[in-house]
ZAPAMI-188348 format. One record per residue: residue number from 1; residue in one letter; x, y, z of N, C-alpha, C in turn. Coordinates in steps of 0.1 Angstrom, whole numbers. Example, Ala and Ser with C-alpha at 12.3 -4.5 7.8 and 13.67 -1.06 7.14 Angstrom:
<torvexs>
TORVEX resi resn   npx   npy   npz  capx  capy  capz   cpx   cpy   cpz
TORVEX    1    a   132   -57    78   123   -45    78   132   -33    78
TORVEX    2    s   128   -22    71   137   -11    71   129     0    79
</torvexs>
This chain:
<torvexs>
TORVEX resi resn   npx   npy   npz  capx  capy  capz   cpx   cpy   cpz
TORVEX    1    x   395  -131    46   382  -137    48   374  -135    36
TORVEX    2    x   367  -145    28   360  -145    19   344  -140    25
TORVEX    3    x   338  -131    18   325  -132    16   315  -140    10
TORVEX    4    x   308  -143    17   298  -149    10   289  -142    -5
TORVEX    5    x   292  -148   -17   284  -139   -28   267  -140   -25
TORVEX    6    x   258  -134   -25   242  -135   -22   238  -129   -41
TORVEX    7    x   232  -143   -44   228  -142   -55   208  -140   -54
TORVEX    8    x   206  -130   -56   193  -125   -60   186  -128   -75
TORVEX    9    x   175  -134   -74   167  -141   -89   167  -129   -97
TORVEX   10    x   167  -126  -112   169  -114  -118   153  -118  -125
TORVEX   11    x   146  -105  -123   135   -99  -123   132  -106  -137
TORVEX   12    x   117  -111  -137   111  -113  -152   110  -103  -165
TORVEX   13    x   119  -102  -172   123   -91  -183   109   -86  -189
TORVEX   14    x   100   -97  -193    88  -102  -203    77   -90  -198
TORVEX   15    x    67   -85  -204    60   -77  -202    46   -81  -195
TORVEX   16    x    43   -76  -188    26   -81  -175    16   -90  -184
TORVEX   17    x    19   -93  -196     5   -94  -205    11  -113  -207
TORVEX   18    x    27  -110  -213    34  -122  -216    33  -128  -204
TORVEX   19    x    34  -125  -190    37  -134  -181    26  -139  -172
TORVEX   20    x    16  -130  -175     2  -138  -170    -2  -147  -182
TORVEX   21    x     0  -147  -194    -5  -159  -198     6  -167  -202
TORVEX   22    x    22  -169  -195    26  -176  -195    19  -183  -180
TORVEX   23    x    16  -178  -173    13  -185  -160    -4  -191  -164
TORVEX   24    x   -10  -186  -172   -22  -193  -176   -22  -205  -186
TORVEX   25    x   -11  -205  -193    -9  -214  -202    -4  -225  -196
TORVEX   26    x     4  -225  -183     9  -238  -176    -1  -243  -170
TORVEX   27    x   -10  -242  -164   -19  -243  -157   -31  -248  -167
TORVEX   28    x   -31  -248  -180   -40  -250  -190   -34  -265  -194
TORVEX   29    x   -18  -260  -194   -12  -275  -203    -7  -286  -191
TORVEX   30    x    -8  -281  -177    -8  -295  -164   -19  -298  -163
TORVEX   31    x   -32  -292  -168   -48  -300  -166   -52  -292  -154
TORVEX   32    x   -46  -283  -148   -55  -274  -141   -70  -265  -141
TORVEX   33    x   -66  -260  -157   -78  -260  -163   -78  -265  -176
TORVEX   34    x   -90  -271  -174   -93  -287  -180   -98  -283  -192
TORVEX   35    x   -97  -291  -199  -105  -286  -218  -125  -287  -213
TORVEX   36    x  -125  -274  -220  -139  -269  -214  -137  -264  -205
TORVEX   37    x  -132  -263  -195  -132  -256  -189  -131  -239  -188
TORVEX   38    x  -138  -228  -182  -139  -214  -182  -131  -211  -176
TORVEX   39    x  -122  -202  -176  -109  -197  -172  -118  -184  -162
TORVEX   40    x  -109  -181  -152  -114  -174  -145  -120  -159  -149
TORVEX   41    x  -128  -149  -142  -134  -143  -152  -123  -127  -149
TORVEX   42    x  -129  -123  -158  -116  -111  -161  -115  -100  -145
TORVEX   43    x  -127   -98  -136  -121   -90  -125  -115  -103  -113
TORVEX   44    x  -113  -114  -119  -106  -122  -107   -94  -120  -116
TORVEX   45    x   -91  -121  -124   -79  -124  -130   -69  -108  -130
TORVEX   46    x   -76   -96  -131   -74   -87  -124   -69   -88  -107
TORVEX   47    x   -79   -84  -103   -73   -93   -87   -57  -100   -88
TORVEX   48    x   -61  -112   -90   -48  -121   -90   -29  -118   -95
TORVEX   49    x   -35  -107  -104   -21  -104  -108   -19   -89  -109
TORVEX   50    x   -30   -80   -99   -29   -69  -101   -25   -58  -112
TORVEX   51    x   -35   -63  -121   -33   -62  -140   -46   -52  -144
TORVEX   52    x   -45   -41  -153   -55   -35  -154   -64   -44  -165
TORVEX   53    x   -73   -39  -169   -85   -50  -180   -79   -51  -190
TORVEX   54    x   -72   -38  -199   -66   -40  -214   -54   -52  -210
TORVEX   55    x   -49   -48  -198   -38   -60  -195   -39   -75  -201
TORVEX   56    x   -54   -78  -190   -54   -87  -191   -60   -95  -201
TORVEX   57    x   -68   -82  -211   -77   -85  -224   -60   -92  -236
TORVEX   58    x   -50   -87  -231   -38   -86  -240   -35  -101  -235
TORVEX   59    x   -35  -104  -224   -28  -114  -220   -41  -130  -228
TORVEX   60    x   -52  -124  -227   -64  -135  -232   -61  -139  -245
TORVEX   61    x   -58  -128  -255   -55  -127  -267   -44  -136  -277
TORVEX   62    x   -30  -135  -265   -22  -143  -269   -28  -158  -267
TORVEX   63    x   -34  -164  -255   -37  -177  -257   -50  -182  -268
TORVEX   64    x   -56  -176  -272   -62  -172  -280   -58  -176  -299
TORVEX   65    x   -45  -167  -301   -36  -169  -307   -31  -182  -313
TORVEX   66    x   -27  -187  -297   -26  -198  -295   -29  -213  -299
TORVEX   67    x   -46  -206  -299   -56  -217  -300   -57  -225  -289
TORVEX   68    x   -53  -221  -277   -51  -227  -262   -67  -227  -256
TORVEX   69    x   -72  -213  -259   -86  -211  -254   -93  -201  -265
TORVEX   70    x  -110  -202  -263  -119  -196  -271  -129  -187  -262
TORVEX   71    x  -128  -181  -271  -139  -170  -260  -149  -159  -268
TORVEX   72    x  -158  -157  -267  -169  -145  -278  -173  -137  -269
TORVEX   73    x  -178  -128  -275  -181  -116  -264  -193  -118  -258
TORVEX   74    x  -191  -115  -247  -205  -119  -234  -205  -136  -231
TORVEX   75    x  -192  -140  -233  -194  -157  -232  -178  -155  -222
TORVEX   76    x  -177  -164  -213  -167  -167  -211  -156  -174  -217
TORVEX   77    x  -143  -170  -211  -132  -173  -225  -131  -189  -219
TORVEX   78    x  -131  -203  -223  -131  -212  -222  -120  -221  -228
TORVEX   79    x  -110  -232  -224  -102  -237  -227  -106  -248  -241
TORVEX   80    x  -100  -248  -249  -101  -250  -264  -101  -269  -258
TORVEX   81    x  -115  -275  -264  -109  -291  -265   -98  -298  -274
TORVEX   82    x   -95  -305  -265   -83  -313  -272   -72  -310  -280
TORVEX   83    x   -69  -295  -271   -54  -293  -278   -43  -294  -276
TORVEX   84    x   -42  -306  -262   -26  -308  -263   -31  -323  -264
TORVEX   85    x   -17  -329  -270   -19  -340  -272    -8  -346  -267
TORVEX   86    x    -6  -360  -263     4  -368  -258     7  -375  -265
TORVEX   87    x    18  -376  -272    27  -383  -283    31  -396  -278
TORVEX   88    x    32  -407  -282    40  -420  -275    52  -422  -283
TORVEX   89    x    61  -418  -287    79  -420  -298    73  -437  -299
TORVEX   90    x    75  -444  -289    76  -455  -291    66  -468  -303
TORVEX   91    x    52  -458  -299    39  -465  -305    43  -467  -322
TORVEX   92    x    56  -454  -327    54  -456  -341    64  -461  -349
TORVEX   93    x    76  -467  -338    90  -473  -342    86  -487  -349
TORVEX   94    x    76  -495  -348    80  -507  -351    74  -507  -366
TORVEX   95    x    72  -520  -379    70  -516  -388    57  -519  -389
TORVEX   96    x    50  -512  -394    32  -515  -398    32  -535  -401
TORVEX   97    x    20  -538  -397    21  -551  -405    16  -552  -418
TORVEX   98    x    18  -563  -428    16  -563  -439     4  -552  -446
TORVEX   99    x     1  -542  -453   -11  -539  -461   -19  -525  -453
TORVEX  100    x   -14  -527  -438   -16  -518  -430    -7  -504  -429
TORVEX  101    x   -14  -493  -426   -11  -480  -426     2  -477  -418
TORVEX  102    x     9  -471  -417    15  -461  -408    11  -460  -397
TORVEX  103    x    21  -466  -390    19  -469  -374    16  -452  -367
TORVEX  104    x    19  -444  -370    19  -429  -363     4  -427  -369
TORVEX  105    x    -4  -430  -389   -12  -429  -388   -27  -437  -380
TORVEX  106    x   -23  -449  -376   -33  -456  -368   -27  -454  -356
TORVEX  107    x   -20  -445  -351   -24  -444  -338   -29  -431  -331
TORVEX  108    x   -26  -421  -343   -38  -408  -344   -53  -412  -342
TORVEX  109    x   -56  -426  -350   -69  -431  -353   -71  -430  -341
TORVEX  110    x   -67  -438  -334   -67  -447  -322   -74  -435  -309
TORVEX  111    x   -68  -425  -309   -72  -414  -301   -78  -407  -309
TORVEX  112    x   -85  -413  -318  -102  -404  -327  -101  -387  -336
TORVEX  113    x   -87  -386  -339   -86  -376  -351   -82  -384  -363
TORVEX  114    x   -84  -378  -375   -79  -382  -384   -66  -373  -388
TORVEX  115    x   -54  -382  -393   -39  -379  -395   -37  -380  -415
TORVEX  116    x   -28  -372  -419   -25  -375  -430    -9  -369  -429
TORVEX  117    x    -2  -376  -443    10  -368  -444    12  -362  -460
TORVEX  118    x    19  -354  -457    21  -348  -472    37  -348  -476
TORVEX  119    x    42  -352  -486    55  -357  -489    57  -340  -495
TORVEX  120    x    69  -330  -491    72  -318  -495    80  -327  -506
TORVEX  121    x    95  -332  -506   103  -332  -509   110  -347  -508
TORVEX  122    x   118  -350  -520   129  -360  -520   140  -355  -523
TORVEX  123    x   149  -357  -513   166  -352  -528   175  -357  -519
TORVEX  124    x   186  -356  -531   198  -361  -521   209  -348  -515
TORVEX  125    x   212  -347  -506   216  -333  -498   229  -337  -487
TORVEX  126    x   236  -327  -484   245  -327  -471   236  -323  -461
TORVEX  127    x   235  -334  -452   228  -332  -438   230  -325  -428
TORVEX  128    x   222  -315  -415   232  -309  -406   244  -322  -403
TORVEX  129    x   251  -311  -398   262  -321  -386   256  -327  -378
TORVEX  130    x   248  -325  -369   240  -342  -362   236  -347  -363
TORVEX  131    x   231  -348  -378   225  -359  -383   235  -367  -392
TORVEX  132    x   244  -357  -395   257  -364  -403   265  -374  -396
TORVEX  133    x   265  -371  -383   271  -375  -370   270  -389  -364
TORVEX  134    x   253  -383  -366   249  -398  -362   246  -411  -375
TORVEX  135    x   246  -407  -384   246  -418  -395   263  -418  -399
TORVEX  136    x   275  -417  -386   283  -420  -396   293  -413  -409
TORVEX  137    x   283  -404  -413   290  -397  -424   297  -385  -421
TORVEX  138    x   308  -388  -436   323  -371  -430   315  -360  -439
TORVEX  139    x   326  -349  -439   316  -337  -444   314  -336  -460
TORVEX  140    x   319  -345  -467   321  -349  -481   307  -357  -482
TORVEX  141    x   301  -367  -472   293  -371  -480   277  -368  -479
TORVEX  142    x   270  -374  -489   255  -368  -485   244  -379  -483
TORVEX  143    x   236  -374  -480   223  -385  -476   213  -384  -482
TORVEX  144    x   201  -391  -484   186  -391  -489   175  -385  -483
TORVEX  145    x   172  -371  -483   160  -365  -473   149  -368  -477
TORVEX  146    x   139  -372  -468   126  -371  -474   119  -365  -465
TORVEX  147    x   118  -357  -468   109  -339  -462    95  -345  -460
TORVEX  148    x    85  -342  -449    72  -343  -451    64  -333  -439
TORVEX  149    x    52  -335  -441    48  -323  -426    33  -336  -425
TORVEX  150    x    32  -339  -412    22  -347  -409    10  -334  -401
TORVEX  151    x     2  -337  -406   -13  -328  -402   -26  -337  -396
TORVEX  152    x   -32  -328  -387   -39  -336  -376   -51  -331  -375
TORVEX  153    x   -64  -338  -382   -78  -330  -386   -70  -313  -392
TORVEX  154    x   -63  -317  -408   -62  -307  -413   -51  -296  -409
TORVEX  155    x   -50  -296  -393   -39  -287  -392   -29  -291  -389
TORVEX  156    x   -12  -288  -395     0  -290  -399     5  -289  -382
TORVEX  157    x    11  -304  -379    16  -307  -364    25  -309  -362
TORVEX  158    x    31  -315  -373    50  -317  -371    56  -318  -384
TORVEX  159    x    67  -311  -382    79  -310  -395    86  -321  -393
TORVEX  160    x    88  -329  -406    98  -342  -401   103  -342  -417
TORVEX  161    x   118  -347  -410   129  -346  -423   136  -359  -419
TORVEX  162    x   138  -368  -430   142  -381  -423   155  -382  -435
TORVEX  163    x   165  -388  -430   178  -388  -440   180  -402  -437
TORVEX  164    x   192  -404  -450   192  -423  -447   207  -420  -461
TORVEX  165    x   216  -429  -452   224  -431  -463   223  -436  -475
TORVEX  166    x   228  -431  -483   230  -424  -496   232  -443  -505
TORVEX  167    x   240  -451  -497   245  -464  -501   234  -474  -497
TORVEX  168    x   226  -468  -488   215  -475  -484   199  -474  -492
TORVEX  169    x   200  -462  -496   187  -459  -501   187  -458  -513
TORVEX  170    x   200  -460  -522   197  -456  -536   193  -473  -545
TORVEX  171    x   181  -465  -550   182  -475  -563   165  -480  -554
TORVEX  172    x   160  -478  -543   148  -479  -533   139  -472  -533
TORVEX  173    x   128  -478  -529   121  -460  -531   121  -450  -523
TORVEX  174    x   131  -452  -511   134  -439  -506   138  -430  -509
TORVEX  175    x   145  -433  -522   146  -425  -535   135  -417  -543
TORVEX  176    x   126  -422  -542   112  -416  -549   105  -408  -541
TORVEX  177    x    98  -400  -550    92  -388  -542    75  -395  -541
TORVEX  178    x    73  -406  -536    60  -414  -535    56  -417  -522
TORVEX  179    x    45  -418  -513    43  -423  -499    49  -440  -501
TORVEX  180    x    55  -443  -491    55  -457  -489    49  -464  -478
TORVEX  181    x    44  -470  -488    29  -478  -476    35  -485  -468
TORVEX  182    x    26  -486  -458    34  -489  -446    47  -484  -434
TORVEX  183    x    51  -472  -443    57  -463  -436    78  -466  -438
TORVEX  184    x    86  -458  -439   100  -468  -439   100  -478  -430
TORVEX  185    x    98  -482  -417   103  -490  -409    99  -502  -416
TORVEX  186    x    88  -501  -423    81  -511  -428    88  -517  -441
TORVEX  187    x    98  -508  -450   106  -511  -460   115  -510  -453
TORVEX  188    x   124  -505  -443   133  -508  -442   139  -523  -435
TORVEX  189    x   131  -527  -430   128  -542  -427   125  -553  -437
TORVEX  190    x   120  -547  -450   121  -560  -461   130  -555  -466
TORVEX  191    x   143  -545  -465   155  -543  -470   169  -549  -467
TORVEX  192    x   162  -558  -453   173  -566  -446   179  -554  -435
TORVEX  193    x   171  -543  -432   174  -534  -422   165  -533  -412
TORVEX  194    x   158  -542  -402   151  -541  -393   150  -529  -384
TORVEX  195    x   140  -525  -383   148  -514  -367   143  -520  -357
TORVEX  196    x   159  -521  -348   163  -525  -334   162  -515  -323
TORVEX  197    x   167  -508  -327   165  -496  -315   166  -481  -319
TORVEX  198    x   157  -474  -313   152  -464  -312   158  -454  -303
TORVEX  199    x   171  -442  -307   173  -433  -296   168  -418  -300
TORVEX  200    x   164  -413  -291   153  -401  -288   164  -388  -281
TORVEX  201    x   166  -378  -291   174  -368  -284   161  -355  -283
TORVEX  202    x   156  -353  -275   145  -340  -271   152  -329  -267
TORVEX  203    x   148  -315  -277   150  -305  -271   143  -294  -272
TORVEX  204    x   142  -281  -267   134  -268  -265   138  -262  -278
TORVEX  205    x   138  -259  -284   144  -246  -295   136  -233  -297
TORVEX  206    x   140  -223  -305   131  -214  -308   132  -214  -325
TORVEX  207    x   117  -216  -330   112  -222  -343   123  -213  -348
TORVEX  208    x   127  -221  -362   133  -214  -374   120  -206  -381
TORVEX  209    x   126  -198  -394   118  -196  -399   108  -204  -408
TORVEX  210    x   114  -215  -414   109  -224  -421    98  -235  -410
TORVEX  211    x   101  -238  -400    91  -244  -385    85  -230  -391
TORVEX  212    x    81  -219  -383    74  -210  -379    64  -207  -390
TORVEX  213    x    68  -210  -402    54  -212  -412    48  -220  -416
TORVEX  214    x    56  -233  -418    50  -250  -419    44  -249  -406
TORVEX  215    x    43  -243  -398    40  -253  -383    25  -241  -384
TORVEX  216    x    25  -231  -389    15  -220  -385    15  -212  -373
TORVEX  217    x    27  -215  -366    30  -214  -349    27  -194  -351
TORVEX  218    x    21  -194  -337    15  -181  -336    25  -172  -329
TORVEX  219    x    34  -178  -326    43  -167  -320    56  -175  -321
TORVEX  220    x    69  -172  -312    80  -176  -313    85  -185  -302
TORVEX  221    x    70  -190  -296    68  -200  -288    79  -214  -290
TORVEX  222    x    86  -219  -283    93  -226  -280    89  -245  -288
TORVEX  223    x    98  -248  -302    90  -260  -302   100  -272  -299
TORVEX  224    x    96  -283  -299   101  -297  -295   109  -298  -309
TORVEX  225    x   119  -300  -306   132  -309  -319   133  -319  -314
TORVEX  226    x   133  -332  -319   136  -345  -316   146  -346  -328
TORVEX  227    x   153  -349  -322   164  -363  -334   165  -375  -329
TORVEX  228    x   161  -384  -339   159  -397  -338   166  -404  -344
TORVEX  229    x   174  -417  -340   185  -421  -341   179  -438  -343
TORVEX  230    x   176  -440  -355   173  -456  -352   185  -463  -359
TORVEX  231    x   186  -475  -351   195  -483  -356   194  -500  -361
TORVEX  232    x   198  -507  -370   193  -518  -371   202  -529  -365
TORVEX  233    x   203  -545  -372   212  -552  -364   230  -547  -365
TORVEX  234    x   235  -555  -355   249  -548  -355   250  -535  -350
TORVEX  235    x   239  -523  -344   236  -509  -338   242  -504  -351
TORVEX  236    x   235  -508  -361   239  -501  -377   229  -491  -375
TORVEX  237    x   236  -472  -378   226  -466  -378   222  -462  -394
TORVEX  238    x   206  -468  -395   200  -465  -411   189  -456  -412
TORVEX  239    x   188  -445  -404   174  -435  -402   179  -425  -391
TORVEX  240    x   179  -412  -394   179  -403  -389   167  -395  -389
TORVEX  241    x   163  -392  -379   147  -385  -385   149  -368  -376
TORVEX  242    x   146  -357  -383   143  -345  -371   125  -342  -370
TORVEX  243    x   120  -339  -360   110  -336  -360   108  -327  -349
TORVEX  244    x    98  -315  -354    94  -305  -350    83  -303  -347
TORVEX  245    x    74  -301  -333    62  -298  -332    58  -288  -321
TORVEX  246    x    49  -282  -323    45  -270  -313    47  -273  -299
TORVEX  247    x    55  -268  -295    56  -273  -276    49  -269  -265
TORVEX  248    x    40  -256  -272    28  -255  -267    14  -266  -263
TORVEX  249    x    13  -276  -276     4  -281  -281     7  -300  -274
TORVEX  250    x    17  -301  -272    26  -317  -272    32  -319  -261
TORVEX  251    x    33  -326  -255    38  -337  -246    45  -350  -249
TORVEX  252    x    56  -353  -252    59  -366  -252    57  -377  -241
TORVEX  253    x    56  -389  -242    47  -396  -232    61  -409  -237
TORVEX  254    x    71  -414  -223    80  -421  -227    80  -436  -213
TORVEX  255    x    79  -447  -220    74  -458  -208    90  -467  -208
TORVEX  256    x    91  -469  -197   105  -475  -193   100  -484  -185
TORVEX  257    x   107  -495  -185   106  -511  -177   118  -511  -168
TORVEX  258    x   123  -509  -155   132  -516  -145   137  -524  -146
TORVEX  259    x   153  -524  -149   159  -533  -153   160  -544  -142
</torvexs>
């Protein structure tokens, strides 16, 4: 006769301070409590999770950190405006029209911050393996990176590294260490490389070191990796992009039509 195994949930490792303001931070980033909004006051919050006051002063502190919520002494701690934002992937795939900006930068506009990007880096390099993978290339050959960090009213919001084959890009100015107006999609389309389709791989990571200082990230909070996979006619893939942003801070926002 077999027994039945009884599997029991294994106890939250994280310490009283980490897990009340992981439970305050979800509740902050579902719109529970709303931007502007006053977070409950410190002997409810006591109450609630049976936490002494330095507890809970510890637990305030990290969101704080965060930049999640603001608080001064004798004021209540209040949720920070406008700090998560909803990303659309899709708003910035297509190419700028003629003379016009960067689709990702007019559509920051569009929701009333101002966006800039800063070009770190051009070179030609061996790509990870997934991005090698997905453009196609063996472990011999190399690609075109162009490194940059896009910042949002001033503070640094995502790491993005975009590679492009090496047969594709040379002799272009994907080659150059210069912004290109209009953005690649926008040259890669007068290159006789349209982009057709857009695939989106999302995942949880925990920041590298190189994320965790470009990003400013206050702790070892969990960020969004996207690899992005665009492809042109014939599902030619000509753009591999990674991008990294606080997963505290972001939401991706993805619209699908019924076939």
């Amino acid at each position: 006769m077999t027994v039945p195994t009884t599997h029991t949930a294994s106890p939250d490792p994280r310490s009283l301070h980490e897990r009340i303001a992981a439970d305050l931070r979800d509740e902050i980033m579902s719109g529970d409590l709303a931007p502007g909004a006053s977070l409950p006051s410190t002997a409810r919050l006591k109450d609630r999770f049976d936490a002494s006051n330095a507890t809970i002063q510890k637990a305030l502190q990290l969101l704080k950190d965060e930049q999640l919520v603001v608080g001064r002494a004798g004021s209540a701690v209040t949720v920070r405006e406008h700090r998560q934002r909803t990303v659309r992937p899709a708003a910035s795939m297509a190419p700028a029209d003629p003379g016009k900006p960067y689709r990702w930068l007019t559509e920051a506009a569009r929701l009333g911050t101002q966006a800039h990007s800063t070009l770190l880096d051009v070179t030609e390099t061996r790509p990870p393996a997934d991005v090698a993978s997905a453009l196609g290339l063996d472990d011999t050959e190399t690609a075109v990176l162009r490194h940059q960090v896009l910042s949002i009213d001033d503070e640094p919001v995502e790491l993005v590294k975009s590679y492009y084959p090496l047969h594709l890009a040379r002799g272009t100015a994907l080659m150059t260490k210069r912004k290109i107006k209009g953005g690649t999609p926008a040259l890669l389309a007068q290159l006789g490389f349209p982009p057709r389709l857009s695939v989106d791989r999302v995942s949880a990571r925990v920041p590298t070191q190189e994320q965790y200082q470009a990003l400013h990230l206050p702790s070892d909070l969990p960020v969004l990796r996207t690899l992005r996979v665009v492809h042109s006619d014939d599902d030619r893939p000509v753009e591999t992009t990674v991008m990294v942003k606080a997963g505290h801070l972001y939401e991706l926002q993805y619209e699908f039509t019924p076939e």
